[in-house]
N, C-alpha and C positions, 0 to 999 in steps of 0.2 A: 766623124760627125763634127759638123763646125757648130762651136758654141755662140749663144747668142753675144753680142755685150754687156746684157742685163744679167747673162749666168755666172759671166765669168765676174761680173764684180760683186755679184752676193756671195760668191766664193771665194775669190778674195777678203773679204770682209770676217767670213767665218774664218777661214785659215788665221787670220788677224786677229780675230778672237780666241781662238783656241794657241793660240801663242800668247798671247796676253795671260788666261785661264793657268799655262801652265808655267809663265815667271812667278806670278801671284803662290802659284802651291808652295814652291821653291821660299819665296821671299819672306813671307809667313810664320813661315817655325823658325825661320832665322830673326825674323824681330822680337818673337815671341821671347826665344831663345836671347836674345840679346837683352831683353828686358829684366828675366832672372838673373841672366849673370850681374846685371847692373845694379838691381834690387838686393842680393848676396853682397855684392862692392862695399854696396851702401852700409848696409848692416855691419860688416866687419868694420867698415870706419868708425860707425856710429860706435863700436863694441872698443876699441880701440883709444877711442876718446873717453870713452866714462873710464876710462883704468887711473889714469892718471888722478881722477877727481876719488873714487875710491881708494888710491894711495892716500891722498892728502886727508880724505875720512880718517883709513888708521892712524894717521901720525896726529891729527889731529886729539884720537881718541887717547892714544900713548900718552899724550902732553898734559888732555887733561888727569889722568891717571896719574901722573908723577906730580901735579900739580895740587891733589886731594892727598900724595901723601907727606909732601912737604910740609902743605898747611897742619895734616894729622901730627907730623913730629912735632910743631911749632908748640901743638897741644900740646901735648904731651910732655915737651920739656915745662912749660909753663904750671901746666898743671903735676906734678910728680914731687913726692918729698924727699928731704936729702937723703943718703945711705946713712946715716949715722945720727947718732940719740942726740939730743934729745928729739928735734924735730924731724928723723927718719929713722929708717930699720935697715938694720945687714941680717937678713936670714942666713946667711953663711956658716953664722955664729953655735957654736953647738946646739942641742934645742933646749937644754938647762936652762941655757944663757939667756935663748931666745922668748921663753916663758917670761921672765923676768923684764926681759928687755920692751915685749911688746906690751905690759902694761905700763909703763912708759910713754912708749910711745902714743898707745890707746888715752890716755892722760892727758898726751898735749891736741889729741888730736879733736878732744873734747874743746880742751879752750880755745881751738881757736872756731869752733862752732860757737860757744858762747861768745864770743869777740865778736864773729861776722854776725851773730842776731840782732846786735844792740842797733848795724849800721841804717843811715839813713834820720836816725833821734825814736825808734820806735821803744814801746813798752813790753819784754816781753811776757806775754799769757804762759804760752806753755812749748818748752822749747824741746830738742829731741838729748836720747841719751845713746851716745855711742856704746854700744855693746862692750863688753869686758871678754879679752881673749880667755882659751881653755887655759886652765892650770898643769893639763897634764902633757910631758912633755913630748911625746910622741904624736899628739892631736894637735897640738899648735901650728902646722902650716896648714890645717885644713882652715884655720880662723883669716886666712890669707888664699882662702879657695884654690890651694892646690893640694893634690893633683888634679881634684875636680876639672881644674881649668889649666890648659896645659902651663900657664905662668902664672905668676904669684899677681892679684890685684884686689884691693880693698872694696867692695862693694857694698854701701851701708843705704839699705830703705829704710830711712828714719822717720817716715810717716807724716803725721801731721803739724805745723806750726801753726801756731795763735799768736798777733801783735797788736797792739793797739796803738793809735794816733790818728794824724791827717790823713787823707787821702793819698796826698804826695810821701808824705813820713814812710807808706805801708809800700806804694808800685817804688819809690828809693832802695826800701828795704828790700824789695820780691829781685830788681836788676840785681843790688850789689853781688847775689850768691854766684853772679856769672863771671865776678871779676877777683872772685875768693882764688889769692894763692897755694900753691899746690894740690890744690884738688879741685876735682870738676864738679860742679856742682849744680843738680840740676830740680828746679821747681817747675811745678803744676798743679791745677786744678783750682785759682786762686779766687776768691770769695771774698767779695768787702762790703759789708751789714755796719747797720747806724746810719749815722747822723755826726754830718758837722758840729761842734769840730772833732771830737771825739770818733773815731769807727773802729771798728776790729775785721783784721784779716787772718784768714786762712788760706794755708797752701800746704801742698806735699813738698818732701823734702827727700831727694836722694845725693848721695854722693858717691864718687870711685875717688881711689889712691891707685895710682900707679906703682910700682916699686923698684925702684932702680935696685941693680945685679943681676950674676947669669949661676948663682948656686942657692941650697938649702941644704943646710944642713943636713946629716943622718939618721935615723933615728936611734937613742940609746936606749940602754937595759930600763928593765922598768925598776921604779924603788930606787935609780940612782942617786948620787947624789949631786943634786942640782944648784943648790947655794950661788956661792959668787964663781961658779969655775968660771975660768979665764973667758972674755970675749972673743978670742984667736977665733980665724974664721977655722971651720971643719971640711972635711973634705968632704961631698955630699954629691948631692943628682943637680944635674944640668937642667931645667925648665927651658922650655920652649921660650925664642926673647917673642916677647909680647909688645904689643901698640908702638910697632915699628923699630924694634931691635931695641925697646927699655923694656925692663924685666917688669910684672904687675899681676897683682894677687888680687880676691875679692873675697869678701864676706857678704852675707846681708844677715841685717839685725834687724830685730823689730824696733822701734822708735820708743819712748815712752821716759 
């Protein structure tokens, strides 16, 4: 049968279509396909480049970390009293000795609270009183809060201070406690009633003592005798070093 030339080009047209129809199936899942993969690419770069910016986090974080504990030793040298009397302690020392020794030290540790209240030109009302260590001598490192605490540190909440003067005389007096040496010293809650020129301040009053060394003493028989035996240090327990490898005891006392 002879085709028209109107058959034979509709039919061609289709065959033409249906070739077209079936590149297109093929082509398809290949672009599809090639999109994921290029989407996945992406990501692993994207993934690739935050690494190095989360390095630079840790190290950054590490830097500050070394950087809060340098300033902390800075403290801590600054703030800490000597090893040795009058103005520090060797707990090392038998604890006869150390009974002895630490009202001493408890002694000066008072004047120089009385010294640092006066500063600024204020009056003082009513100022705090350093607690008196135990007499007996197997309880004497607990007045240095150990073991409680794995290392020896003086912890004194000495409660409330009363001053009177200026205005300036009283916020003089509330800074100085920041810049008291050897111990940290720390106020709050501060209150100033009156009238020029005359006012009165209040504020809390806590301190720590650090304690340089890495021994305590042992403890001895009870009933000994304790007198003047020798300062020599004792051979004794290792404390934990505290506030960054310097040794520190605490107590707290009521104030009054």
């Amino acid at each position: 049968m002879k085709l028209s030339p109107l058959t034979i080009y509709v039919v061609g047209i289709c065959i033409a279509f249906a070739a077209i129809m079936v590149s297109l199936s093929i082509f398809m899942p290949n672009v599809e396909e090639a999109k994921i993969n290029n989407n996945q690419a992406n990501a692993l770069i994207d993934e690739a480049g935050k690494q190095p910016l989360a390095n630079k986090r840790v190290e950054k974080a590490i830097e500050e970390v070394n950087k809060m504990a340098a300033q902390w030793q800075n403290v801590v040298a600054a703030k800490t009293p000597p090893s040795t009397l009058p103005y520090g302690i060797n707990l090392a020392v038998n604890r006869w000795q150390l009974t002895q020794d630490s009202v001493t030290f408890r002694n000066n540790i008072q004047r120089a609270v009385n010294y640092q209240l006066r500063k600024g030109g204020v009056t003082v009302v009513n100022g705090p009183n350093i607690p008196q260590p135990p007499a007996n001598a197997n309880q004497i490192v607990e007045y240095y809060n150990y073991p409680a605490i794995r290392f020896p540190v003086l912890i004194f909440d000495l409660g409330q201070v009363t001053v009177k003067g200026s205005y300036s005389q009283i916020m003089n007096n509330v800074r100085s406690w920041k810049y008291m040496p050897n111990y940290l010293a720390v106020t709050d809650g501060l209150q100033i009633t009156g009238t020029t020129p005359t006012m009165t301040g209040r504020y809390n009053l806590t301190m720590v003592a650090y304690i340089r060394g890495d021994q305590v003493g042992q403890t001895v028989p009870e009933g000994g005798g304790g007198g003047g035996g020798g300062g020599g240090a004792a051979q004794g327990t290792n404390p934990s070093a505290g506030a960054g490898g310097i040794m520190s005891k605490g107590i707290r006392g009521a104030g009054g």
